[in-house]
VEXZA-285090 format. One record per residue: x, z, y of N, C-alpha, C in turn. Coordinates in steps of 0.001 Angstrom, whole numbers, plus 524288, in hexadecimal, padded with zeros to 5 digits. Each point is the difference from the previous one (the first is absolute). Layout:
BEGIN
XZYXZYXZY
...
REM end
This chain:
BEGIN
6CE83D050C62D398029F7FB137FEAF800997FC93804D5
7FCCA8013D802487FF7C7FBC1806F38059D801F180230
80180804397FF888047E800C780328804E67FF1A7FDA3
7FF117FEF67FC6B805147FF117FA987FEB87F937801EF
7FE0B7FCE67FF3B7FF8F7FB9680092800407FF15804FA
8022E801D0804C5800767FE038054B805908024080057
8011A804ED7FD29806DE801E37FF95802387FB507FDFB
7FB6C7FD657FBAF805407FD1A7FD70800517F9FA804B9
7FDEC7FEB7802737FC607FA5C80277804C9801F880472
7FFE98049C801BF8053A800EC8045D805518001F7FE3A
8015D800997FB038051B7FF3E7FDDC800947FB157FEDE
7FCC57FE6A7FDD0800A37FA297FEBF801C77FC0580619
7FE4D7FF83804937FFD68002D80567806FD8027580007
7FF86803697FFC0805EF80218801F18054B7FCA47FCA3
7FCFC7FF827FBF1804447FD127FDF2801897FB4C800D1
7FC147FD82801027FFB37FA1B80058802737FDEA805BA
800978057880519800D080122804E9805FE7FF9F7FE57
802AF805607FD9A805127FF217FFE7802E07FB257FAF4
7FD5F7FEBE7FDA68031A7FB027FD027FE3E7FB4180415
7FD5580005804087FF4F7FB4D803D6806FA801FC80398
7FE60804A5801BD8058C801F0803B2802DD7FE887FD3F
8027D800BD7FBA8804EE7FEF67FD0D800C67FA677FF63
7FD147FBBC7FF0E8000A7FBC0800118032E7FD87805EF
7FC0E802A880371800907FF6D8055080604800308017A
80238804747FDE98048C80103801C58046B7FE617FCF7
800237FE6E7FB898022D7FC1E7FD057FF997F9FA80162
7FCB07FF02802687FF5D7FA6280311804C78010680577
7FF008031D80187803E6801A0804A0804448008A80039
REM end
């Protein structure tokens, strides 16, 4: 479960990365 719960802790991270980029570049 430790590794299921840090897969998910890194997706969650990735997502939050590209909906920041997309914001980013819609500001632009």
């Amino acid at each position: 479960m430790r590794d299921y719960a840090q897969l998910t802790a890194v997706a969650e991270a990735l997502i939050t990365i590209a909906a920041t980029a997309t914001l980013l570049r819609r500001w632009q």
